[in-house]
N, C-alpha and C positions, 0 to 999 in steps of 0.2 A: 777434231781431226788433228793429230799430230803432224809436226813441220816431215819428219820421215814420211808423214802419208802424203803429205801435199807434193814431193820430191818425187815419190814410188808412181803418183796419179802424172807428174808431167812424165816420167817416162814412158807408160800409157798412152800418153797425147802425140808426145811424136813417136807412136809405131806409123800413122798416117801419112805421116811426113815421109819418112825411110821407103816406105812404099812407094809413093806419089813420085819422089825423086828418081827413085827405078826406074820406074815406068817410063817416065819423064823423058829416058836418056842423059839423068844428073847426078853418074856415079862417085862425084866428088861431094858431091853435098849428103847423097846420103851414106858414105865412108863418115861424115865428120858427124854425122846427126845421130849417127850408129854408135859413132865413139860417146858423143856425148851422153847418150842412154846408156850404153854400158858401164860409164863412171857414175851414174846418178845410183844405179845399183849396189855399187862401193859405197855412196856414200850415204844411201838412204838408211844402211844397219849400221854405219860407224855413228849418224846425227843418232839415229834409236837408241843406240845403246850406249851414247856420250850422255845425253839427257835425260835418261832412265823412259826413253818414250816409246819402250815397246809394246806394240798392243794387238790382242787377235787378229782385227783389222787386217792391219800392216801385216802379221804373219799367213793371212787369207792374200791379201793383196800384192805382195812382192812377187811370190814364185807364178801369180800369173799374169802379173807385168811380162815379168822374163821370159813366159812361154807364149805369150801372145805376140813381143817381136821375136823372137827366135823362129817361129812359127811360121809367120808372116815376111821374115826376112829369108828361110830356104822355100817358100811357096815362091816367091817371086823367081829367088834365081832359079830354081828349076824349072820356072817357066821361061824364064830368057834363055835358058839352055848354059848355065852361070854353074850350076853344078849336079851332079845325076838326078835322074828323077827318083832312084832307088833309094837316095839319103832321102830327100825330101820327103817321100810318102812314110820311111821308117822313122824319120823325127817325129811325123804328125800323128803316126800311129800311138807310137810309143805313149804321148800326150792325152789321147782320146782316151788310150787304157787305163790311164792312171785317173783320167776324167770319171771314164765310167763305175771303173770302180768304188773311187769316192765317193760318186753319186749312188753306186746300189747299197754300200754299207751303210751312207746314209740314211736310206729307205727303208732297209734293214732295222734300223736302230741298234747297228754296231758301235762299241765304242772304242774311238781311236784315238790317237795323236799324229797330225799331220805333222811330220819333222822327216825334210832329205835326208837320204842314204849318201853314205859318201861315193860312191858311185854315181847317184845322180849329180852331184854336183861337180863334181872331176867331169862329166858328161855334159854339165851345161856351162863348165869353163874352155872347155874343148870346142863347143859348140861356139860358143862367141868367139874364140880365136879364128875359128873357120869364116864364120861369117864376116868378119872384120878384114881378115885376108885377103877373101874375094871381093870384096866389095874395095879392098883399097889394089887390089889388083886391076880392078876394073879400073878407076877412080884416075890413077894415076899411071897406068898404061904399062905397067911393068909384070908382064908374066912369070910365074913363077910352077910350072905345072908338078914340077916331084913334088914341089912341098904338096904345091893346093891335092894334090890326086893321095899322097900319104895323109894328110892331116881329113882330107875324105873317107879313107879307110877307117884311120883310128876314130873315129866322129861315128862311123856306124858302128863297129864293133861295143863301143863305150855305150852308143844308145840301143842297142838291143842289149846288154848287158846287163843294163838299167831298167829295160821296160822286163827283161826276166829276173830280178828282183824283187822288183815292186810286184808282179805276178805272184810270186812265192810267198811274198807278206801276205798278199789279197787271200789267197786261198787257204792259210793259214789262220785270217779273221773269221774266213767264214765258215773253215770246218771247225775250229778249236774256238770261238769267240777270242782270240786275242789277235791280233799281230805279230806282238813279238815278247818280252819278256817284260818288254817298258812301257806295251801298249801304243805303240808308235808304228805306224804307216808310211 
């Protein structure tokens, strides 16, 4: 296991944490526990690809780091009532589709290359900015609702943007056998 995976695995460790803290009523701790997973994500592909230690792994292992607090971080606050329940079910969606898909090409034995759309990732930068906002809005008691209720908008838009993206690759693997011209999903 490369030092990036052992980095990409504690981000993993404290999604529990972020959660727990919620719950908790300890929106300052997990503002700062959020911050600190969100940096470890920076820096788990600058240590990979400073050390040449990029590896399937770590390219399986990162984006569901990322989706598993992101995931878990708008489950909660839509459950606190911290942000609509309409984003939150559209993030999770989004996520299962892309899940499932993976998994039927899979089963299939289609052949892909898992590599984000820039979309997706304009969508999971957006997405962390969102969740960091509220959570240090919470945190630190200072409301901010144009932003939080616009940066809510553009956070939906971006992730159904993304999840009909990734849709038009999927059906394009499975009517045509490819994805895309690069073979990439």
């Amino acid at each position: 296991m490369t030092i990036a995976n052992f980095i990409t695995m504690g981000r993993v460790l404290l999604v529990p944490l972020i959660v727990w803290a919620l719950l908790s009523n300890q929106p300052v701790l997990a503002f700062y526990v959020f911050v600190v997973a969100g940096l470890s994500d920076a820096v788990d592909g600058t240590v990979a690809r400073a050390l040449n230690q990029q590896s399937e792994f770590g390219t399986i292992l990162d984006p569901i780091a990322d989706k598993l607090m992101l995931v878990s971080v708008f489950i909660v606050l839509a459950y606190l009532g911290h942000i609509p329940l309409w984003l939150a079910i559209l993030v999770v969606s989004r996520d299962l589709i892309i899940v499932l898909g993976v998994m039927l090409a899979f089963l299939l034995e289609k052949e892909f290359t898992i590599k984000p759309l820039w979309v997706s990732k304009v969508n999971t930068a957006v997405q962390i900015v969102l969740a960091a906002l509220v959570l240090g809005i919470l945190g630190f008691e200072y409301p901010l609702p144009t932003l939080q209720t616009s940066l809510e908008y553009i956070t939906g838009v971006l992730t159904a943007a993304s999840a009909v993206a990734y849709i038009v690759q999927g059906l394009a693997l499975f009517a045509n056998g490819v994805a895309n011209q690069n073979g990439e999903i």
